[in-house]
N, C-alpha and C positions, 0 to 999 in steps of 0.2 A: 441866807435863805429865810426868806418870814416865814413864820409861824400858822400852820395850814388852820383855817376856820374847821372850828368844831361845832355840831350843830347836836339843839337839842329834840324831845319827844316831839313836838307838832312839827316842826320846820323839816327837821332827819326822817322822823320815820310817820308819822300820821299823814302827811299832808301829799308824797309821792304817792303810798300804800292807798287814799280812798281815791285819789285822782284816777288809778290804774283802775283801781275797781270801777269807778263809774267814769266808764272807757265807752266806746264805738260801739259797744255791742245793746249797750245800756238805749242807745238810739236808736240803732239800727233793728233789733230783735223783739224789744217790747213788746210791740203790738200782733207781731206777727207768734210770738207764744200767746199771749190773751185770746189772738182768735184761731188757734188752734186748740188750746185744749180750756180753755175755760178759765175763771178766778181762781176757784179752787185749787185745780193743779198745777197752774202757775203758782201757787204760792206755796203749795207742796212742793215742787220744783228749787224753788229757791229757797228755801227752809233745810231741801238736802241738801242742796250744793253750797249753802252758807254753812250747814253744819259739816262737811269735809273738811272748809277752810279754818273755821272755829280749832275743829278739834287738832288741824294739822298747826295751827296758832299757837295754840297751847302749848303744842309737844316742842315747838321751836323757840316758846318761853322759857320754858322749862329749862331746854339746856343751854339758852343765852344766859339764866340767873344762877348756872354753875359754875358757869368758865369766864375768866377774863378776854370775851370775844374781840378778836382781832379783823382788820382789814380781809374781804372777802365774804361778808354772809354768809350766806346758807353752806359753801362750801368748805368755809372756816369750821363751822360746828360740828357737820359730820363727816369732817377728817380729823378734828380733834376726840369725837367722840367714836366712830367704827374704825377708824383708822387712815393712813397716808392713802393705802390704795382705792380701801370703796372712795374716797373723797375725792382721789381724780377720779376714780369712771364718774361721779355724779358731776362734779363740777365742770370737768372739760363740754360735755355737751350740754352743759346749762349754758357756759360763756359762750358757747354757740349759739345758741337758743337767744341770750341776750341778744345778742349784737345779729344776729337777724330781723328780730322783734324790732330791731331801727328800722330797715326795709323794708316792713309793713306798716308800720305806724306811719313811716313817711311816703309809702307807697299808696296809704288811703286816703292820707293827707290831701296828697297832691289828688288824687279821683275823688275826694268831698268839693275841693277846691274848683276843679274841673268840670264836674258833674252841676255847679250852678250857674258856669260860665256857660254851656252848651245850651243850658236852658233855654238863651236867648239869643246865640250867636253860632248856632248851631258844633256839629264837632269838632275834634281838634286830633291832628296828630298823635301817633304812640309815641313818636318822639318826643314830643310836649311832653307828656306826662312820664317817661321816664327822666328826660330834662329836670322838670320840675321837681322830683322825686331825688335825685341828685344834688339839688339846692338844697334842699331841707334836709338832708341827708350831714353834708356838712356844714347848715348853720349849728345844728344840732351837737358834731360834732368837734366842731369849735369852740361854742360855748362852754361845752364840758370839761375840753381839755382845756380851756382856760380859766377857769373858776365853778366851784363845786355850787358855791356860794348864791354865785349872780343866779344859776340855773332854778335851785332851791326857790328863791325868792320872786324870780321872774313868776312860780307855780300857782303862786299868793292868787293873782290878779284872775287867776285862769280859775283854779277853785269858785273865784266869787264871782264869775261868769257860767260855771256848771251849774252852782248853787240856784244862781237867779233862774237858769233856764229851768230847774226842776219847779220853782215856782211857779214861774209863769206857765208851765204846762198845768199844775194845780189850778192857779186862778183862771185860767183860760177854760178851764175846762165845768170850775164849780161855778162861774158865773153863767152855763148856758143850760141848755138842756141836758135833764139828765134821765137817768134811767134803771130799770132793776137789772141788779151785777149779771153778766152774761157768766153763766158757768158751766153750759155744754160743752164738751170736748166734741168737736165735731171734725180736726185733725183734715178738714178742708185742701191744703195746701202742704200736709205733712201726713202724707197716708200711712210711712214707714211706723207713724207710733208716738207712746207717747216717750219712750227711752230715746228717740232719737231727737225729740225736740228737747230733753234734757241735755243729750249730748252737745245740741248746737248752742245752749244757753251757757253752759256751763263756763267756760272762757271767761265771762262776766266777772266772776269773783274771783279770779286768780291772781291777781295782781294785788296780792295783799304784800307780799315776801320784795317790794319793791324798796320799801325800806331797810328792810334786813338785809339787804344787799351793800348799802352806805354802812355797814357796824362799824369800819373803821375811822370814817369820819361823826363818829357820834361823841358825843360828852361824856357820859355816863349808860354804853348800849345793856348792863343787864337790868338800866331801869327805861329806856326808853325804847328797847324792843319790845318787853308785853305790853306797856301801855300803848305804845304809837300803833302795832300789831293787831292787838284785841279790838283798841279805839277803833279802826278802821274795819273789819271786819264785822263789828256788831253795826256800827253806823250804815254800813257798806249794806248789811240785811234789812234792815230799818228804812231805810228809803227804798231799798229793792221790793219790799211787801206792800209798802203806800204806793207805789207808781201803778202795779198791774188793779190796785181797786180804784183807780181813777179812770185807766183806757177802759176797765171794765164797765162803768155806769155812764160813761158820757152817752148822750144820742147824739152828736155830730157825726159817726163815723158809722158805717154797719159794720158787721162781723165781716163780710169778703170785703172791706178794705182794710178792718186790722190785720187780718190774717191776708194777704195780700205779699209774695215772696218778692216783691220788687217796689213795696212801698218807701222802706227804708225809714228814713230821714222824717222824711214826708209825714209822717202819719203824727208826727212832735208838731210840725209846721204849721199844720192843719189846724191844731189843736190848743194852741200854747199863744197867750198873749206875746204880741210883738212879732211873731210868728218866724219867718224865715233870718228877720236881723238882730233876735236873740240866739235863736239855736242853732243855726250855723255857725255863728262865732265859738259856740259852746262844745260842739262836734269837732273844732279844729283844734279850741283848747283844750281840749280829753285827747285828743289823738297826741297831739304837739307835746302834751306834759308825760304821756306812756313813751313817747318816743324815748322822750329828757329820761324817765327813770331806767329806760336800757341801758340808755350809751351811759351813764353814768353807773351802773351796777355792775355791766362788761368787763370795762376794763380794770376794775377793782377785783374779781373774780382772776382778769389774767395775771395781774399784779399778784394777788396769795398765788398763785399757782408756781408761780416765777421767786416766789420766795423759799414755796419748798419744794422746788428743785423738779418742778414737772412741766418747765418751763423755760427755753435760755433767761438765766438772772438779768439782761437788759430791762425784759421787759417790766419789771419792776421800777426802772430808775424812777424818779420824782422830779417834778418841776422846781422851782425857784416857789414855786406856792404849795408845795406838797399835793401837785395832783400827778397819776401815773401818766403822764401825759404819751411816752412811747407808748404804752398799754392802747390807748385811748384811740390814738390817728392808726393805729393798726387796725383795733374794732371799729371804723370808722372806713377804713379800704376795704376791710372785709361786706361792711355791709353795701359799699357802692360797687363792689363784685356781683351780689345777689342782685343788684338789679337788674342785671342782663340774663338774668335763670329764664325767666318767664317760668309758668304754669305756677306762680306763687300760691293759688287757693290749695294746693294739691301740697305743697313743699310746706305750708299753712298747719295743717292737721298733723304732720310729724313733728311738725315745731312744738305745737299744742302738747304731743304726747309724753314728747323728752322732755318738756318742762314738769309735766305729773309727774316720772318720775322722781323729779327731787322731793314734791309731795311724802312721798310712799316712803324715801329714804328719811328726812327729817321725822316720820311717826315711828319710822321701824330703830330709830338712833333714841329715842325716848324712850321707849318700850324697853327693848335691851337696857339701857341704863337702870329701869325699876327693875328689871326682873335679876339682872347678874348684882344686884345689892350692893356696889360700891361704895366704902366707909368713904369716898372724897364725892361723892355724889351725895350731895347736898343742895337743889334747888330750891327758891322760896314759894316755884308754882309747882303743886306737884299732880303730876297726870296718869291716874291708874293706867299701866301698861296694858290692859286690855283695850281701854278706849282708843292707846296712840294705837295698837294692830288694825282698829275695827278702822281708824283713818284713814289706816296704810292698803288696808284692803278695798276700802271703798275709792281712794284714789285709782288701783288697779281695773277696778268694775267700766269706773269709767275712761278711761284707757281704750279699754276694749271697746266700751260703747261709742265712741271717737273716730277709732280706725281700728280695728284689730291688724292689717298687717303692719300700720305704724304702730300698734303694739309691740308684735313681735320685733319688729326692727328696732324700735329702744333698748329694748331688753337685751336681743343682740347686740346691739354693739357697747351697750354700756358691760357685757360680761366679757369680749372682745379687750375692752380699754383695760379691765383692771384683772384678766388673764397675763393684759402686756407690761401693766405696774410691776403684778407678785413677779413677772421674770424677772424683771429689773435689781427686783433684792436692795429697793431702798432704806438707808437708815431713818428712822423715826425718831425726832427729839422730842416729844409726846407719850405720854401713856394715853392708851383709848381703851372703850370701852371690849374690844376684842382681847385683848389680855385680860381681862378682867373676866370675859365671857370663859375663855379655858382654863383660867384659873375655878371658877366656878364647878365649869367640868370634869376638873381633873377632881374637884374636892368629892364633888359626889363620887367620880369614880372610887378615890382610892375608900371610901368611907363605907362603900358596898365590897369593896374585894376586902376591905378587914376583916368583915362579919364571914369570909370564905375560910374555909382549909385549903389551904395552897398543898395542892399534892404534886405528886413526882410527876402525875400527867402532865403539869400545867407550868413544869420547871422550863422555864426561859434562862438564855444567858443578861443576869444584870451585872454587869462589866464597871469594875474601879481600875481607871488606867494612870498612873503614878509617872509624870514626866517633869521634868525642869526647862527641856527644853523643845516647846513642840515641834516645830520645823524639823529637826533631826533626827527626832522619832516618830516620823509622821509613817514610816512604813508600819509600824506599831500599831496606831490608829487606824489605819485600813485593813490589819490583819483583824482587829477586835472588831471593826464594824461588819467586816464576811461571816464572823463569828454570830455577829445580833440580826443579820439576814431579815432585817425589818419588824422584827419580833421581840427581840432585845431590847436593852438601852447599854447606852454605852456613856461613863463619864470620866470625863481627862482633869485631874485633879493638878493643880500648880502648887507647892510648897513653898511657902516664905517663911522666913524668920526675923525676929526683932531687928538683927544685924542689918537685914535688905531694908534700908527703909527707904528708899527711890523706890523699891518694889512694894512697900506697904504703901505709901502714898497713892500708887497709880494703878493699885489692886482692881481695881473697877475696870480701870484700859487696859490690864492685862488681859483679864475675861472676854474685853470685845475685839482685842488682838488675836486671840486667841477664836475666837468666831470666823471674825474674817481669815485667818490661815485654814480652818478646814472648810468653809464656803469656796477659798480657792481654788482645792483637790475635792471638789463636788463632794463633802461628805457631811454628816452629821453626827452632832454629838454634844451629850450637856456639857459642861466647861463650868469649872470653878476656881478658885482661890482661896486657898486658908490658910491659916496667918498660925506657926505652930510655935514655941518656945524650943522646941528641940526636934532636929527632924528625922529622927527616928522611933520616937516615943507619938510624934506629933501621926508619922504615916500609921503606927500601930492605932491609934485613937479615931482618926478619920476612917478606915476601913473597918475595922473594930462596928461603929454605930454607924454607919454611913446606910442610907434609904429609908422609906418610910413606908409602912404598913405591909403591906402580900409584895412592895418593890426594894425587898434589902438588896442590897448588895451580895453574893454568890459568886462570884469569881474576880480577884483581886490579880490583877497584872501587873510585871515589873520587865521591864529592859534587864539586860544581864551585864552590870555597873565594868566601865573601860579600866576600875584602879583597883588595887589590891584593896586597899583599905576600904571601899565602897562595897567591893562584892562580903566582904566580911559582915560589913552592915546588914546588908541583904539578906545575909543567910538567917545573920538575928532575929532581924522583923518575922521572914518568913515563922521561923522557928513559934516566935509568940504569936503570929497570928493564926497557926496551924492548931494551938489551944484554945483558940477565941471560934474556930467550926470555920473559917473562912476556905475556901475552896481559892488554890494555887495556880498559876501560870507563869511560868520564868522565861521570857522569850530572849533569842538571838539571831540573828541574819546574817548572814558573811556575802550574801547577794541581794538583788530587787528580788523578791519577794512578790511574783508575779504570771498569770495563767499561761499556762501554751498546751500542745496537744498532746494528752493523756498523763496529765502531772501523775505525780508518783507519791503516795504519800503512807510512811513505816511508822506502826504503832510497834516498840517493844514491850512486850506482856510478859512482864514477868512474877504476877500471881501474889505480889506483896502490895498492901496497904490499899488495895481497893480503887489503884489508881487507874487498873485498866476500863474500867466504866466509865472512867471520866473521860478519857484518851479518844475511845472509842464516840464516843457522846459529840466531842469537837471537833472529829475527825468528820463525822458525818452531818455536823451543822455547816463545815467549810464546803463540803460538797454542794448543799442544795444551793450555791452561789452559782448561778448562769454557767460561770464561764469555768468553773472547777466540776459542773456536775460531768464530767468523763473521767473526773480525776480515779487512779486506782489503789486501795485499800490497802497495803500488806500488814497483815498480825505476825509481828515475830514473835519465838519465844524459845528460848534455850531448856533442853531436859538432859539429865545426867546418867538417864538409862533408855535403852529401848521401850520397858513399860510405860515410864513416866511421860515420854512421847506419844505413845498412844494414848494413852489416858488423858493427855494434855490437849491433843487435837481432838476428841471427842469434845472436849468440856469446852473447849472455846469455838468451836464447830455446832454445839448446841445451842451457846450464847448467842451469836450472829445469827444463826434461824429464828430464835426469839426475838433478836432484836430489829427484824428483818432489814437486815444491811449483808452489800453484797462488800465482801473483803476476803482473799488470797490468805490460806490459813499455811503460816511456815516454820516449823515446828523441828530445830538444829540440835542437834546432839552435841553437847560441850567437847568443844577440842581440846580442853585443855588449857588452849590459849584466855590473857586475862579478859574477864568479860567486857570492858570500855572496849579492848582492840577487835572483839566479835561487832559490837554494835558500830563502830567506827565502818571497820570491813565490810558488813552488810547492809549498810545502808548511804555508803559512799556516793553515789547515782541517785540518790531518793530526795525531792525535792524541798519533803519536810519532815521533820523526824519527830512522833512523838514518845517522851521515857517518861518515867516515874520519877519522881524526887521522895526521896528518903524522909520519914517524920522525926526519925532520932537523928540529932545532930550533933556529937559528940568531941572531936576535931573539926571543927570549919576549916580551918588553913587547908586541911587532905580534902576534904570535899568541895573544897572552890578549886581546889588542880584538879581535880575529877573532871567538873564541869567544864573548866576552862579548858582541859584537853579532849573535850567532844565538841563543843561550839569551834572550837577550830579548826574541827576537822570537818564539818558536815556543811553544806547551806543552810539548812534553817532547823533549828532546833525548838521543841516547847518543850520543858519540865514542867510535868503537871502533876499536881497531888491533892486529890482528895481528902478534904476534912470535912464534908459536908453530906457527900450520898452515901448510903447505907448500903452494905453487901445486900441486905436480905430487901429492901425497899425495890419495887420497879421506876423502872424511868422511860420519860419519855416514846423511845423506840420497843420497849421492851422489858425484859425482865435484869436484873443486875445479876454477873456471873463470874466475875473474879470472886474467889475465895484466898 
């Protein structure tokens, strides 16, 4: 395959970018703004709508001289910069937009071409000129997908064809009669105003970004986008401000022919040494060269899009000469489809609007980048983030001023495309500036909630979940995140050690393995990897400092380990981390772990170690879960006398009115029999069971057959123990009432 031509600042990006600019409208509209609103506000007129283009220039310099811009323009940048999704809603109906913009460009072509035929030969067929609109359609699209190159250079000849007509309309006009500059608005032939003869101008400077569209074929694009970019844009003003003070002082023409809505052409014609066989040739090459910079910016747009994956990857493939050539005869069927639309002037103005949109998004991608401070944002141009907003805003104004309901229809469906991206749940091989934007967020947040007292009102569950191997304890995971009830956070902590070194190697893929296995059970949760020397000391250490600022860590969870020697382990860690204030959870399942009608769920209270606050605390965080909130309450608690009973149902009878939770108070009188085989007996039927776990640990060997002879006997078990809420502190629901 040869080696595709790379092109540089004038040929790449200056020479498509003023062509577009001094387009069809630059002939067709002149005159007709001069005699409607005067000198003056014609050139106030194009003073704002060069400064939109200016400032929207900038902001698209800016992040071209950050990143090493790839194949795709504008769509490249603000998917590399907001992200994969805003980047397809913006880009998909930009490549729309492209590859339409051939069916206009070739659609006026052919009615310029047409329109001087009739002249003298009277009309012609609709078919003719959709005919003929069809030819041009795909000579256009031939050339393109056959060399970037030939199209580029063919542009040369047509420039220094625009160039001379601009002349000759100068010397045509300083050689005859002249006159004091007309500068009444008198709005003639435009009674709506003068916002909407802005609106109909405005199209004129838009076609700066026709360069920025080739970045992949360029040399060197983050030195030959601002320059070719800006070049064109100021040049692009610079002849727009000279042209309206020339229709303005001529006396060849009165004011009801400049302002005349069916002059057109004409009023160049009239005017302009050589008259009709300079300026029609120059009207064809302004149309013919905007056509050339679609069809080649299109399929370059479908190509990025098809490379990340918003796209089938065919449309990517490359020619023998590195052009997207499938890309290309696609956008090329598509545009001889639009020819059969009809009402083009009307399909025209939406076209128009979803191209400002990309406006709005390349200022609002700048702006975010100064203001969320990225240490890799680094531009050589840099553009106070209020100037890119006031772009991004004043692209919108005129949006509206355009078409308000193709306003609102861009808007629509561009939030339509990347509501249907975020479903999609694509991977990003990118950092953009949206991570960057809530990492920003998050700092201010946690940096104001440090300067807070985190009191017992404001206790959330922040969840440390300790697994090896997720998939297996993934019932684990769903129980902790019923727990965080969208309030919480919840993190699944993976342990490695020196030994694992396949698993130190691929610590990073385990993290994103680990993402996608709870993306696949619809859930969430942060995910980690740490790399310990010993993993017991290592899980003491990680939950030990684990969080940051008002979000420590407050409830450490464990599975209830399948071997003797693990649940041993267990009991250790527990033990030291019960001195470090960590608040416990020791879970077990013997079933799915899962809602049905009127779950049943047993708190035993048994009045030691302050564990029944907490019991009760998760008992009633499991409920506000949709499908658990019918769930029912039971508080056990065993007393050794008839008084002690009484006095027992009182005190836990007062607590649940304070803590205003509705729970079954069941208050047994010792049989006798050992206490495991009471709470076995009693809560056989009960869907989940929560006990106390002991702080003195004395025997482990007897207290892991304790455990392990209740987990086997029950469906679902928590041991829980409190080392962190205080008897005498309130919580949450209420007042705290274990003593």
């Amino acid at each position: 395959m040869s080696k595709p031509a790379k092109f540089g600042t004038f040929l790449g990006v200056y020479t498509p970018s003023i062509l577009t600019i001094l387009g069809l409208i630059m002939y067709l509209r002149f005159g007709w703004v001069v005699g409607n609103v005067g000198l003056f506000k014609t050139m106030a007129i194009v003073l704002m709508a060069s400064s939109i283009t200016f400032i929207t220039g900038l902001s698209a310099s800016a992040i071209a001289t950050n990143i090493k811009v790839g194949v795709g323009g504008e769509y490249y940048m603000i998917s590399r910069s907001l992200g994969l999704e805003p980047g397809g809603a913006i880009g998909i109906p930009l490549y729309l937009c492209r590859t339409l913009s051939v069916t206009f460009y070739c659609y006026g072509l052919s009615e310029a071409i047409i329109a001087l035929y009739t002249s003298t030969q009277g009309a012609v067929p609709e078919y003719t000129l959709q005919a003929l609109t069809i030819f041009f359609i795909v000579l256009v699209t031939a050339l393109s997908g056959k060399s970037a190159k030939l199209v580029l250079k063919s542009q040369i000849p047509i420039m220094i064809i625009v160039g001379a007509s601009i002349l000759a309309l100068a010397f045509g006009i300083l050689t005859n009669d002249l006159q004091a500059p007309v500068t009444e608005a008198t709005y003639s032939s435009a009674p709506e105003g003068f916002w909407y003869v802005f609106a109909v101008f405005f199209p004129a400077v838009t076609g700066f970004t026709a360069g920025i569209g080739l970045s992949g074929d360029l040399k060197n694009p983050q030195k030959s986008i601002p320059k070719g970019t800006l070049g064109a844009v100021v040049s692009g003003a610079i002849i727009y401000l000279f042209i309206p003070i020339l229709l303005s002082i001529t006396a060849l023409l009165t004011l009801e022919q400049l302002s005349d809505p069916d002059a057109g052409v004409t009023i160049w014609t009239r005017l302009a040494l050589f008259g009709p066989w300079l300026i029609y040739p120059a009207v064809w090459g302004a149309v013919l060269s905007s056509a050339f910079g679609s069809i080649l910016g299109g399929p370059r747009i479908l190509q990025a899009l098809s490379m990340d994956g918003l796209m089938p990857k065919f449309l990517s493939k490359l020619s023998k000469s590195g052009q997207p050539t499938v890309a290309t005869w696609i956008s090329g069927a598509i545009a001889l489809g639009a020819v059969f639309l009809g009402g083009l002037n009307t399909l025209a103005q939406y076209v128009s609007v979803l191209f400002l949109t990309l406006y709005v998004a390349v200022n609002v991608s700048a702006a975010v980048e100064q203001l969320i401070k990225e240490p890799s944002y680094r531009p050589k141009i840099h553009v106070p983030w209020f100037i890119s907003l006031l772009g991004a805003l004043a692209a919108m104004v005129v949006m509206w001023l355009i078409n308000p309901i193709a306003f609102a229809f861009a808007l629509g469906l561009e939030a339509l495309i990347l509501f249907y991206l975020f479903s999609r749940k694509m991977e990003q091989q990118w950092g953009d500036a949206s991570t960057g934007m809530w990492i920003h967020l998050s700092r201010f947040a946690l940096l104001r909630l440090n300067k807070k007292k985190i009191s017992s009102r404001n206790w959330r569950p922040i969840i440390l979940l300790f697994v090896h191997n997720l998939k297996e304890r993934m019932y684990l995971v769903k129980f902790c995140e019923m727990l965080g009830q969208n309030s919480g956070m919840l993190t699944i902590s993976h342990l490695i050690t020196p030994e694992d070194k396949d698993e130190i190697n691929r610590r990073n893929e385990i993290v994103y393995e680990m993402q996608k296995d709870l993306e696949n059970e619809g859930l969430e949760a942060l995910t980690e990897v740490n790399v310990v020397t010993d993993l017991k000391r290592g899980i003491y250490n990680v939950a030990a400092s684990h969080g940051i600022a008002g979000l420590k860590t407050n409830l450490v969870v464990f599975g209830w380990s399948q071997t003797y020697e693990g649940r041993i382990q267990e009991l250790e860690i527990i033990h030291d981390l019960a001195m470090a204030g960590k608040n416990i959870m020791m879970m077990h399942f013997n079933h799915e772990f899962r809602a049905k009608q009127n779950n049943r769920m047993d708190i035993w209270w048994r009045g030691k170690d302050n564990n029944g606050d907490m019991m009760l605390l998760l008992a009633y965080l499991i409920q506000l879960n949709r499908k658990w909130n019918k769930a029912k309450i039971n508080i056990i608690s065993i007393a050794n006398s008839i008084e002690d009973q009484r006095q027992l149902e009182q005190h836990i009878d007062h607590s649940i009115k304070e803590a205003r939770i509705d729970a079954k108070i069941k208050v047994k009188l010792n049989d006798g029999d050992d206490i495991l085989n009471q709470l076995i007996k009693g809560s056989k039927k009960a869907d989940l069971v929560f006990t106390g776990l002991a702080r003195q640990m004395e025997d482990l060997a007897e207290i892991s057959a304790s455990i392990n002879r209740v987990v086997s006997s029950l469906n679902a078990v928590a041991f829980v123990q409190n080392n962190g809420m205080k008897s005498d502190t309130p919580i949450i629901f209420g007042t705290s009432s274990s003593k």
